[in-house]
C-alpha positions in Angstrom: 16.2 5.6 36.6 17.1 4.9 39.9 17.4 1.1 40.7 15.8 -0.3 43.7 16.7 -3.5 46.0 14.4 -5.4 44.0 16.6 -5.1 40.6 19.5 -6.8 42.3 17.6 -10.0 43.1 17.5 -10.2 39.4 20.8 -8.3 38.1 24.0 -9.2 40.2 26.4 -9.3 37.0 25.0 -5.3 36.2 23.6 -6.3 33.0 22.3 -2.4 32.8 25.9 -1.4 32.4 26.9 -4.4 30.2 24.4 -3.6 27.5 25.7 -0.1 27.2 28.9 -0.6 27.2 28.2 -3.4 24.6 26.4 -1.0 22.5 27.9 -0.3 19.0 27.2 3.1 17.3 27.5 3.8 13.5 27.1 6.9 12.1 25.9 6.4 8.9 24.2 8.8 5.9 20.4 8.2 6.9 20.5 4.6 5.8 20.2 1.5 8.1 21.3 -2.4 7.4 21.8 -5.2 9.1 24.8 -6.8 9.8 25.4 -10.5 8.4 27.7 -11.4 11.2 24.7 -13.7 13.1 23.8 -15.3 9.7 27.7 -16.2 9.2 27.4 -18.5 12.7 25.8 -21.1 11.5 25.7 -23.3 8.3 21.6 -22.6 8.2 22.4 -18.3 8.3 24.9 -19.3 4.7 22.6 -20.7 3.1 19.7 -18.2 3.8 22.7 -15.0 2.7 23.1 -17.3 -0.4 20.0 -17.0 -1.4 19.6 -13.5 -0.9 22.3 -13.5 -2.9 21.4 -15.7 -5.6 18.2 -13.8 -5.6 19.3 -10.6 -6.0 21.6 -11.5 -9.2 18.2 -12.6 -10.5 16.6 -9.3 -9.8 19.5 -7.3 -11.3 19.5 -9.6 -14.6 16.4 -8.5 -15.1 16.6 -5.0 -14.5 19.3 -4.7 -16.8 16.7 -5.4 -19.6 14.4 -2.1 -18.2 17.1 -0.1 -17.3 16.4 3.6 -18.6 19.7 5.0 -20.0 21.2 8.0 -17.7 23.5 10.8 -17.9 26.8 9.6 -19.3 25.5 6.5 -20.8 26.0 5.8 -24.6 23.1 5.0 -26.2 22.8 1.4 -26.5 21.6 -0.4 -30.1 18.5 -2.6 -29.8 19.2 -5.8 -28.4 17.6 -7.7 -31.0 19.7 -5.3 -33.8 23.2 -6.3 -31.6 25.4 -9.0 -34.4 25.5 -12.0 -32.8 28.9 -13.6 -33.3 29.8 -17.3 -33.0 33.7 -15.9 -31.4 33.8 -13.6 -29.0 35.0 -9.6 -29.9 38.2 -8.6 -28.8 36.2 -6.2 -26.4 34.0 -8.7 -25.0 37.4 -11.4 -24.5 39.0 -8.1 -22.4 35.4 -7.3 -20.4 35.5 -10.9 -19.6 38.7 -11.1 -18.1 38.0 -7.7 -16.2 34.8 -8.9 -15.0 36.4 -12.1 -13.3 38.9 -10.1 -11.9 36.3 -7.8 -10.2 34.6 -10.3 -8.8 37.4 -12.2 -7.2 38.4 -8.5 -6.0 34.9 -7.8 -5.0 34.6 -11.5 -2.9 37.6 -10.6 -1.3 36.7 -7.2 -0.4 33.5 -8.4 1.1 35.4 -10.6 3.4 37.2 -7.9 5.1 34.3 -5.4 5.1 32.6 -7.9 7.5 35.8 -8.8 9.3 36.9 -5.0 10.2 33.2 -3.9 10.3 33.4 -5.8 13.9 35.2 -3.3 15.1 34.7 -0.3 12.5 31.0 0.7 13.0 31.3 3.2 9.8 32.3 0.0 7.8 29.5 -2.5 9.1 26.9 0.2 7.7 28.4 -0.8 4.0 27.8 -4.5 4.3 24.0 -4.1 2.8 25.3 -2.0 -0.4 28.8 -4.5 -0.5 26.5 -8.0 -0.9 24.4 -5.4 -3.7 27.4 -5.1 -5.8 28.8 -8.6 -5.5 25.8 -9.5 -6.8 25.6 -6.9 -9.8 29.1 -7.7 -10.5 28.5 -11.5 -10.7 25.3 -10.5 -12.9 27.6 -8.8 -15.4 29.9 -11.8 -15.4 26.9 -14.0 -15.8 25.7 -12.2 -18.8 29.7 -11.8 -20.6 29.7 -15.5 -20.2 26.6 -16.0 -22.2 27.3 -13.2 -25.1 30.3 -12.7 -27.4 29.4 -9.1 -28.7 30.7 -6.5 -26.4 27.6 -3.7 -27.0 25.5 -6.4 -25.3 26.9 -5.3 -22.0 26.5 -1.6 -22.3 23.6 -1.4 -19.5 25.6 -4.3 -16.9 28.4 -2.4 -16.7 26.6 1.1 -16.7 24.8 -0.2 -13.5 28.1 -1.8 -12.2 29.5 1.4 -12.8 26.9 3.4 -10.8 26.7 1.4 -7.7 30.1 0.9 -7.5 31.2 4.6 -7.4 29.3 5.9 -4.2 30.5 2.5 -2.5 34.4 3.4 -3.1 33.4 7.2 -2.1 32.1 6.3 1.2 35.1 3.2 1.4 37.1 5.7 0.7 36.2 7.9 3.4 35.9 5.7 6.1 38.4 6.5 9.1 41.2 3.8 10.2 40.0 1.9 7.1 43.4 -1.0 6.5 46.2 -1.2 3.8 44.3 -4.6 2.3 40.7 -2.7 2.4 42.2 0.4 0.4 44.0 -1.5 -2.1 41.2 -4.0 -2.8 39.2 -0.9 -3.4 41.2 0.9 -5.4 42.0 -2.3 -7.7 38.2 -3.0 -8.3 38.0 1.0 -9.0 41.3 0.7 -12.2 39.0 -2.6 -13.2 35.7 -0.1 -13.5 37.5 2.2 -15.2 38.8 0.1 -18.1 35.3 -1.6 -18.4 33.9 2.0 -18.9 36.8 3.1 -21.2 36.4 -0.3 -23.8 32.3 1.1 -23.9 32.6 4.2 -24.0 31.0 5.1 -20.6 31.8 8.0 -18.9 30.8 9.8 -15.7 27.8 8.9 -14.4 25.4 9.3 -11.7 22.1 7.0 -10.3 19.8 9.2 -12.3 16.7 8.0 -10.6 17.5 8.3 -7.1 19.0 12.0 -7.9 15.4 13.2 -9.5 13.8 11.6 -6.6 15.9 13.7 -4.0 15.7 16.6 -6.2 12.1 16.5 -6.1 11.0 15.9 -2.5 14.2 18.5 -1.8 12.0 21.4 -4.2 8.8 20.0 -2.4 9.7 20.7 1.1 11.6 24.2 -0.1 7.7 24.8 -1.1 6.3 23.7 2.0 9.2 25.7 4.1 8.1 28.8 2.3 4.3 28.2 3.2 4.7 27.6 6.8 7.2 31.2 6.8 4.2 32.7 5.3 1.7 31.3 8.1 3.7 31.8 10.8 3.2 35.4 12.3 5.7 34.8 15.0 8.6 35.1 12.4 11.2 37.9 12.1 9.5 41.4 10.7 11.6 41.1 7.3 9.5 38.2 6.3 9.1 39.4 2.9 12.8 39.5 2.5 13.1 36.2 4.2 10.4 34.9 1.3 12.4 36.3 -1.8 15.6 35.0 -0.8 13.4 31.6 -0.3 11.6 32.0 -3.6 15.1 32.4 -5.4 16.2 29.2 -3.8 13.0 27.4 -4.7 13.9 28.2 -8.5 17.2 27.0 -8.3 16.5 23.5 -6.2 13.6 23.6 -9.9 16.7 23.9 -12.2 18.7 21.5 -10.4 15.9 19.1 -10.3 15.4 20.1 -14.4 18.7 19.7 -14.7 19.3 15.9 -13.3 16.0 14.5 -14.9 17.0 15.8 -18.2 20.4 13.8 -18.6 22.9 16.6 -17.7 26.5 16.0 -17.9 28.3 14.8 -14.5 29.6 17.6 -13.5 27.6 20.0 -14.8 24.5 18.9 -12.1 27.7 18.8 -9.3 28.6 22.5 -10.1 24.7 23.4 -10.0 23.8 21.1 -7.1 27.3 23.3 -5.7 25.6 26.4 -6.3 22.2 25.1 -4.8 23.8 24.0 -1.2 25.7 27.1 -0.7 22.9 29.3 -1.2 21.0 27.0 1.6 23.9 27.5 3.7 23.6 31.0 3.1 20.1 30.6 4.0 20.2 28.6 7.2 21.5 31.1 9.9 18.4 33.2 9.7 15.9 30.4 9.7 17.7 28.8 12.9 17.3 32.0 15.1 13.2 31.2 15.2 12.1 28.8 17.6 8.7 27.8 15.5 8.6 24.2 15.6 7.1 23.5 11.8 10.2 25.4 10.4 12.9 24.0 12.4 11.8 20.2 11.1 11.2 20.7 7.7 14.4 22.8 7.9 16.0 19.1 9.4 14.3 17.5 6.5 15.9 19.7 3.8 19.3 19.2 5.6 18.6 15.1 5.5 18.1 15.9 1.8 20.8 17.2 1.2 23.0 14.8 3.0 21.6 12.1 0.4 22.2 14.5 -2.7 25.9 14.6 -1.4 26.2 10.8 -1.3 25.1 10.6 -4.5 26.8 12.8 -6.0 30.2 11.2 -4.1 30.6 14.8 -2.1 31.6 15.4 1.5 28.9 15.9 3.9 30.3 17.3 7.8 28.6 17.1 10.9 25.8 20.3 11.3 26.7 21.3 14.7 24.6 24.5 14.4 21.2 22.7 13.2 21.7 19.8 15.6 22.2 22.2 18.6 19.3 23.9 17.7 16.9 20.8 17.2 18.2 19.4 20.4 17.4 22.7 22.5 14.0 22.7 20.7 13.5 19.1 21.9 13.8 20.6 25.8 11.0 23.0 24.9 8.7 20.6 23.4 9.2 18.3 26.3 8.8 20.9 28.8 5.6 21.8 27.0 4.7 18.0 27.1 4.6 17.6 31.0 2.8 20.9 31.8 0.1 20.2 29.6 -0.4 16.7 31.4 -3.0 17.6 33.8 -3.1 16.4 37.6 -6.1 14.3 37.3 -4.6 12.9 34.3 -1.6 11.9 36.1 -3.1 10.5 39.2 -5.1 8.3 36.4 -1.8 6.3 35.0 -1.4 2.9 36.2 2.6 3.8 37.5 1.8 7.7 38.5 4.3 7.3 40.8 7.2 6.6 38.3 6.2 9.5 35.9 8.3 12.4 38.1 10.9 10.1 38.5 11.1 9.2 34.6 10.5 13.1 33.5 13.6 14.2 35.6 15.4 11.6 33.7 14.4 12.3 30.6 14.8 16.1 30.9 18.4 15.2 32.1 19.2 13.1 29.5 18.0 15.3 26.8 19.8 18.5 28.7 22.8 16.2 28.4 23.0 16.1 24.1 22.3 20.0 24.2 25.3 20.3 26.3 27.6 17.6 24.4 26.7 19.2 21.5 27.6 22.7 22.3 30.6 21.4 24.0 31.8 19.7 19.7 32.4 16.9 22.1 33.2 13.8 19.3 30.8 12.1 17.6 30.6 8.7 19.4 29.8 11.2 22.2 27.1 13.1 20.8 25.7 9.5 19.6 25.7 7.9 23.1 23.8 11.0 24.5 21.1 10.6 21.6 21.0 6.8 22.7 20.5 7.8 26.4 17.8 10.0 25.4 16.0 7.5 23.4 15.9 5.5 25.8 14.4 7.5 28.7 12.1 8.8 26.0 10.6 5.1 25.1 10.0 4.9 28.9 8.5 7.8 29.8 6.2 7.6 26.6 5.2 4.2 28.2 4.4 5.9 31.0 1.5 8.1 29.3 0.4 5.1 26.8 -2.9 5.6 28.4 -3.9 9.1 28.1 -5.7 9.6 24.8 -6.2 12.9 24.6 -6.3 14.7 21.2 -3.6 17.0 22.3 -1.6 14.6 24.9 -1.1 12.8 21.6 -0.3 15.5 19.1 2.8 16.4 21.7 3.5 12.8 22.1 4.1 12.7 18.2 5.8 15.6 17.7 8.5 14.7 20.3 8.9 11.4 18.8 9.2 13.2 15.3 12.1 15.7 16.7 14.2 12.5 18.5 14.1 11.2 15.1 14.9 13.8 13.5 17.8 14.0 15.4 18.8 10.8 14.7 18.8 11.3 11.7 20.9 14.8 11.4 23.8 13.2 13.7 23.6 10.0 11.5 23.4 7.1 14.1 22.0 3.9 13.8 22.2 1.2 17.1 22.3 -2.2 16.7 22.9 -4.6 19.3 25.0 -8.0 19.9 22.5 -10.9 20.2 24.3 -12.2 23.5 23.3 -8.6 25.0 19.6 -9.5 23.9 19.8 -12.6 25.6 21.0 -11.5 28.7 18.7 -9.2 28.3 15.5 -11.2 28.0 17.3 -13.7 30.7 16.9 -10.5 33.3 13.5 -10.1 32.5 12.4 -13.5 32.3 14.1 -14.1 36.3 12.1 -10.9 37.0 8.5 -12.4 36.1 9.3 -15.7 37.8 10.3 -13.6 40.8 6.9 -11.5 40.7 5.5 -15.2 39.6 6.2 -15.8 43.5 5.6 -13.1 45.2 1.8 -13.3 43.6 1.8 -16.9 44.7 2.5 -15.8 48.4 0.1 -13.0 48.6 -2.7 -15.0 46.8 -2.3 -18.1 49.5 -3.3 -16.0 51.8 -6.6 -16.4 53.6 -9.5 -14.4 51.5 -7.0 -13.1 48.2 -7.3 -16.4 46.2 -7.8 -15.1 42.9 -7.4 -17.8 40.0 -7.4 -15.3 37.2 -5.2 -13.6 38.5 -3.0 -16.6 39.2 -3.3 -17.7 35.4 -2.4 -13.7 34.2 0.9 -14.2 36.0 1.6 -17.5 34.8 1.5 -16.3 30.7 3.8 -13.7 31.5 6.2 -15.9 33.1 5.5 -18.2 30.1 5.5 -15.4 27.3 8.7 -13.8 29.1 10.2 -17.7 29.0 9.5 -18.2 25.4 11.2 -14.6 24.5 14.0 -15.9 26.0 14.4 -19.3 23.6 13.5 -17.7 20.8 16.3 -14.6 21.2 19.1 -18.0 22.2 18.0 -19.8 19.0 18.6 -17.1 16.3 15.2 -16.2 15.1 14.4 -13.2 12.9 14.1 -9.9 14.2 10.8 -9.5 13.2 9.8 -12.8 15.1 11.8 -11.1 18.5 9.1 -8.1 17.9 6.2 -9.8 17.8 6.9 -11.7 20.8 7.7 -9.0 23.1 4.8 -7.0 21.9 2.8 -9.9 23.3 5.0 -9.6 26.6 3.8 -6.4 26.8 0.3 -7.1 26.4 0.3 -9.7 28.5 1.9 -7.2 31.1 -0.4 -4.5 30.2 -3.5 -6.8 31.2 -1.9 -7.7 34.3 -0.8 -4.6 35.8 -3.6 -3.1 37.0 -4.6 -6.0 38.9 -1.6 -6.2 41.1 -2.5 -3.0 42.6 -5.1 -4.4 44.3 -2.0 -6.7 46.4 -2.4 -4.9 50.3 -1.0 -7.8 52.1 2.8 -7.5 53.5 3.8 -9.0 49.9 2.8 -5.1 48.5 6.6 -3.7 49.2 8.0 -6.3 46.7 5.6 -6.6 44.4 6.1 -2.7 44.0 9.8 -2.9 43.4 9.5 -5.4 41.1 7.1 -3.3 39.1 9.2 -0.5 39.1 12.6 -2.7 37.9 9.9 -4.5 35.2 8.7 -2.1 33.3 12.3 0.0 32.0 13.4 -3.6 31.6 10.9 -4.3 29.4 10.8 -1.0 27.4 14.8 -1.6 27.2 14.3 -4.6 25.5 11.8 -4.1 23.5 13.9 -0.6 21.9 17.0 -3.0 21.6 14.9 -5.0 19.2 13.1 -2.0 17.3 16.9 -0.8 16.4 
């Protein structure tokens, strides 16, 4: 949008460019987490990541007691039929001494997961799963410490086992990963190996997880075929289009069959194998129709399948084709948006007048990812262009927060549903430096005490006192002011959310009383308006990511 004279009063240093260029995008496998950078700033953030820690070695200790027993696992004897020797077994003197390595390994390799993931975005999406294993690992060492008979650790290292081995895949993976970070990985992978060999353990996979994908992966092959059925606008061969569907639907069955009925390792690869490539197969006729229900369960399969792949330690690449396709959908769907948004509607919005400007934008920014992704331009690029979309779309949805129609509404959804989608199938996830945040909220926060005395002026004027009004103005100054200390002192994110939303209720009470300003105060209280509200909205998707 288009920055007017008032935005400068308030933004010399370009703070709009700043947070961009600030941004950091990670391209991750449809799974978000937070970095623990802020917590490591302060002595108080330690001890809070300590406890986590501390609690989730709890948790895991007493999972390991529930734990059903997987593909690849050995059958463990009853715990209370386990001998209980005074000395510890051979086996149980070499698992301690392996699990003590790991975990100095695993410390260490935490360290510089955090340390490069400043600068590797594909390594700071890893830090949730890293503090998960350190504290598995330091569960199993906690329980060889207190046991001397080997068979007692059957299910600790079967679940050290299985979380560590879609770590190392995706460590392995990561691009201009360092010398230290692939040799601390691969030492900690020759320590899992031994641990499984002494027990007997052999490939395995997260058995739960996999039946879970498998089964909402069958569902949606169901629902795909239903909504093919429905849809009349389909190609004429929809009956061949059905069969071919139909066979697939039996084999995504088997697979499931397969995964929940303790399969070897590689037998539910080579099936899952066989599964994917007949979707593959599958996919270039469903992307040549544009009806919307297909194309996004079509997504949802694909996001499916991406987490089969990770857990299943397989490759996944970029879908160029699908993405291209759900992005040139997206221009239809908000094409269809605005026409359907009738004239008296528009003239009803508080800010008509910013709606044309923010639909050009939008439209722009969301021709911009069709065209940067039919370009192959690299994926940073295609992830900026998502971000730039998002962003004009969290506006303009502002914009039309108001109308309430049935079908307004439906649109509204659906659009949000295919950005996210999109999200999703090009595998970015934004976070944002807190010193950006607080620059931020400081722009905002000058902006309200600017309009703070431009209402002052106009309401000293003879015949506009208006004390209400006077007293709105003042909470969102106040509000904006308290935003501000609460991003500069650390607080949670969830505390940052709640406080904006009641910046923007405070706003939303107050705006459509500042339309009543016709003294020579109306010009500025205008552009401030107009610099406000994408402020606002900016923030407020800064802290939602």
């Amino acid at each position: 949008m288009k920055m007017r004279n008032g935005l400068q009063i308030f933004d010399q240093c370009g703070c709009r460019a700043i947070w961009r260029r600030s941004l950091i995008l990670m391209f991750v496998i449809m799974a978000y987490c937070r970095t623990p950078a802020m917590a490591q700033r302060n002595e108080a953030g330690k001890e809070i990541a300590k406890d986590l820690l501390r609690a989730l070695i709890e948790s895991q200790l007493e999972r390991q007691g529930r734990e059903s027993y997987g593909p690849g696992r050995p059958v463990p004897p009853v715990i209370g039929e386990i001998p209980r020797p005074t000395q510890a077994t051979p086996e149980m003197i070499q698992i301690r001494r392996i699990l003590a390595s790991m975990s100095q390994d695993t410390n260490a390799l935490s360290a510089v997961v955090s340390e490069e993931g400043r600068r590797n975005p594909d390594l700071r999406r890893l830090t949730a799963d890293m503090i998960q294993f350190q504290g598995i690992v330091r569960a199993g060492q906690q329980r060889a410490d207190r046991e001397n008979n080997h068979l007692a650790m059957q299910l600790a290292i079967q679940n050290m086992d299985q979380a560590w081995k879609p770590l190392a895949h995706q460590i392995g993976t990561t691009r201009s990963s360092s010398v230290t970070l692939r040799q601390t990985a691969e030492r900690i992978s020759q320590l899992d190996v031994q641990a499984c060999q002494i027990l007997g353990i052999r490939d395995q996979f997260n058995m739960r997880e996999l039946v879970r994908a498998a089964d909402v992966l069958s569902a949606d092959i169901r629902t795909l075929m239903d909504e093919v059925s429905y849809n009349g606008s389909l190609s004429p061969d929809r009956s061949r289009l059905l069969a071919r569907l139909r066979k697939l639907q039996d084999q995504a069955t088997l697979f499931a069959n397969l995964a929940a009925g303790g399969g070897q390792f590689q037998a539910v690869v080579a099936e899952y194998r066989n599964l994917f490539q007949s979707w593959q197969v599958l996919r270039p006729e469903l992307d040549q129709y544009s009806a919307r229900t297909v194309s996004r369960t079509a997504a949802r399969i694909q996001e499916t399948h991406r987490t089969i792949h990770q857990l299943l330690r397989l490759e996944f690449s970029f879908d160029q084709t699908m993405v291209q396709k759900m992005a040139e959908t997206l221009e239809r769907e908000l094409t269809e948006l605005y026409r359907s948004i009738t004239l008296e509607q528009m003239l009803s919005l508080t800010d008509n007048r910013s709606l044309p400007a923010a639909a050009d934008e939008l439209f722009g920014t969301a021709q911009n990812l069709t065209d940067v992704v039919t370009r192959k331009e690299s994926m940073p690029a295609v992830g900026e262009a998502w971000l730039y979309l998002q962003e004009r779309w969290e506006l303009f949805e502002f914009y039309l927060m108001t109308i309430r129609t049935p079908e307004i509404r439906r649109r509204i959804e659906g659009v949000s549903q295919s950005i996210y989608l999109l999200q999703d199938s090009i595998g970015v996830t934004v976070t944002f430096d807190r010193r950006v945040l607080s620059r931020q909220a400081a722009t905002l926060e000058g902006m309200a005490d600017h309009l703070q005395l431009i209402v002052r002026r106009w309401l000293s004027r003879s015949g506009q006192q208006d004390v209400a009004l006077g007293n709105q103005i003042q909470r969102l100054a106040e509000r904006c002011r308290e935003l501000t200390q609460l991003i500069n002192t650390g607080r949670d994110q969830g505390t940052l959310v709640i406080k904006c939303d009641e910046v923007i209720a405070e706003w939303q009470q107050l705006r459509p009383a500042l339309n009543r300003c016709e003294t020579e105060e109306k010009e500025p209280v205008e552009q401030t308006i107009d610099a406000f509200i994408p402020a606002l909205i900016q923030l407020r998707t800064m802290l939602e990511n």
